[in-house]
Structure formats: C-alpha cells, structure tokens
N, C-alpha and C positions, 0 to 999 in steps of 0.2 A: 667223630663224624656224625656218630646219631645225635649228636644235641644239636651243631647246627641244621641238618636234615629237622627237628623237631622245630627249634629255631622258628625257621625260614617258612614253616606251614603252618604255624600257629599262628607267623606274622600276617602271612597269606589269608585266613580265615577270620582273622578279629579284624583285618582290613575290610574284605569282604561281609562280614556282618554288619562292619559301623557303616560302613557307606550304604548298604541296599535293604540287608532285612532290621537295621535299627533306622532308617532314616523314613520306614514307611513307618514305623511305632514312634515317630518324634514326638513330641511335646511342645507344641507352637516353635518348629523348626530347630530344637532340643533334641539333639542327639547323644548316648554315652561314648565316653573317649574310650574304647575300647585299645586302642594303641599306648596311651599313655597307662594303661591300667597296664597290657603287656610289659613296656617299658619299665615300668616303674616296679611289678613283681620280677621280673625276669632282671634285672638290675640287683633287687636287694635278694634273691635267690643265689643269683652266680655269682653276681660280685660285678666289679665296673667296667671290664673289658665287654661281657656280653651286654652290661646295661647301654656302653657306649653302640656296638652292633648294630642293637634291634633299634635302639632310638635315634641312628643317623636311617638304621631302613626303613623307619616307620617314619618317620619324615621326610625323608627321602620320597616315596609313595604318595604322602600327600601334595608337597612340591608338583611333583608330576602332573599328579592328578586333576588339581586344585588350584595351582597356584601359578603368576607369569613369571612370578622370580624361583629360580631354581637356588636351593642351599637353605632356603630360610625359616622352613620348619625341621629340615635336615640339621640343624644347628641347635636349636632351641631343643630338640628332643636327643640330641647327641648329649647335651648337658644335664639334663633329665634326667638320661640314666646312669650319668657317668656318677652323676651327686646319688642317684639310688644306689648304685653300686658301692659306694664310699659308705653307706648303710648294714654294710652285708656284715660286717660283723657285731652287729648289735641283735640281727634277726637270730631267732626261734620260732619255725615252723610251726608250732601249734598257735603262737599269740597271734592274735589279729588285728591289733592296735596298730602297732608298725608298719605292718601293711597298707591299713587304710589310711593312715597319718602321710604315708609317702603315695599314697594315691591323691588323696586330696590337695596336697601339697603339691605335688605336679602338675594336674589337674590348673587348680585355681593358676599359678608359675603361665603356665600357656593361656591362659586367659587373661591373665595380666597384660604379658606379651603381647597379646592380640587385640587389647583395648589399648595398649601404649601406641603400637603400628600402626593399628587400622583407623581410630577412632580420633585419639590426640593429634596424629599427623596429616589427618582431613580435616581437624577444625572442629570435630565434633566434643565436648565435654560433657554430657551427661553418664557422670560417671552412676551416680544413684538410680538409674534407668537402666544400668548396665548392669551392675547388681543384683537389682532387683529381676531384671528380666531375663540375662542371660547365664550369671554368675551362682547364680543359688539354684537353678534347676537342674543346671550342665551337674552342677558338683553333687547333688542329690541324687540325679538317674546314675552317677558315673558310680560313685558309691554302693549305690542300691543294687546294680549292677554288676561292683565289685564283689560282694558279698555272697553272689552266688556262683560267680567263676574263679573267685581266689584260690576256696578252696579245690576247687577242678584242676586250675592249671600246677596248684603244689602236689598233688594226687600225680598227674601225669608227670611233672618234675620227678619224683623220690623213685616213681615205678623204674625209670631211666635209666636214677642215679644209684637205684640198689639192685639192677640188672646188671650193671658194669660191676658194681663189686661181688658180685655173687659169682658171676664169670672169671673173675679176678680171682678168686677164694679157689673155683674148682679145677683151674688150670695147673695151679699150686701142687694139689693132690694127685 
C-alpha cells in the first residue's frame, strides 16, 4: 500500500512541477518530461506492472489536461513503461547509464510520436526544424534534469524498500 500511496504523490508532484514551476523555467517553450523520467525510472526500478501504472496515469493526466482525445498519451506512456519495465532485470542501482539511456529513449519515443501525430498528419514536414528545435533541447533539459532527481527518486525508492524488509526481519524475532 505504501508504494502505491508513494506512487500516486510522486506522480502528483512531478506532474505538478512539469506543468507550472518548469514551464515558467522553459527554454523557448521547452519544458523537462518529468513524467516520462517518472515513468521510465519507476518502470526499470519495479519492473513492468508499475512501469505500466504510472505511464497509463501519467498519460492519463496529460490527456486530461492537455489534450481533446482522451487514451492517447495514456497509450504511448502505458508502452513506455511497460518496455522500461522489461528493463528491470538488467538495472543496478548504483549505474546510471541505464537509466539515462531509458530516459532518453523514452523521451525522444514520445517526441517521435508527437511529430508523427501532430506534424506529419497536418502536412507539416520539417523534420530537421523539429530536431533541431524541439528534439535536442527537450532531451537535454530532460536529461539534465534527470541527473539530479534520479538519484532522489532511487534514494526515496530503497528507503521504502528496505523499511518493509527491516519490518519483515523484526516481526520474525
């Protein structure tokens, strides 16, 4: 119960950061994906069932929010985490490689997505403009970004996961 309860407020909160105190620190309308960074650690942390969770609720939230079709960032980030979660047994908590490789990877994944939809299916082709202007800042703040709440969110993760076995341990005795 306390990992969805952490879950569900951490989704709450990196929501609430991307949307209001990063979108006043944008970068010519460049904001970090703070959701996909969730998705994408909290996937290769637990594994795929919570990767899937938080990436249908963290799409889920911006659908809502954001968007007039409901289901279709709820979809795109369902697969997100379900593919970060199919990750989890390659992770070791001290590397940081794999982290950021499945952040970047995600990241860029939903920007693809979002220049196939929004771009190609209004006619627009400038893919090299897209790149340049939306694709390499997004994945550098998101990054840049990552680097300093990765290590926060695994910090809060372990503190969780080695309260329950510590309780587990003293119940024993």
């Amino acid at each position: 119960m306390k990992k969805i309860v952490t879950a569900v407020l951490l989704l709450l909160i990196m929501f609430l950061l991307q949307t209001s105190v990063f979108s006043q620190l944008s970068y010519g309308r460049i904001v970090p994906n703070l959701l996909i960074l969730l998705t994408g650690v909290y996937g290769l942390i637990r594994g795929e069932y919570s990767g899937i969770f938080l990436g249908f609720s963290s799409g889920l939230l911006l659908d809502i929010f954001f968007m007039d079709v409901l289901g279709f960032y709820a979809l795109v980030y369902m697969l997100i985490g379900y593919f970060a979660g199919k990750l989890n047994t390659y992770y070791i908590h001290d590397d940081f490689k794999l982290p950021l490789a499945v952040i970047a990877g995600s990241d860029l994944a939903v920007l693809l997505v979002d220049y196939v939809f929004f771009y190609l299916l209004n006619g627009i082709f400038d893919f090299g403009g897209y790149v340049l202007h939306t694709i390499f800042p997004e994945l550098i703040y998101t990054l840049g970004i990552s680097v300093i709440l990765y290590p926060l969110l695994v910090v809060l993760e372990y503190k969780f996961v080695l309260a329950e076995f510590r309780r587990d341990d003293s119940d024993v005795l």
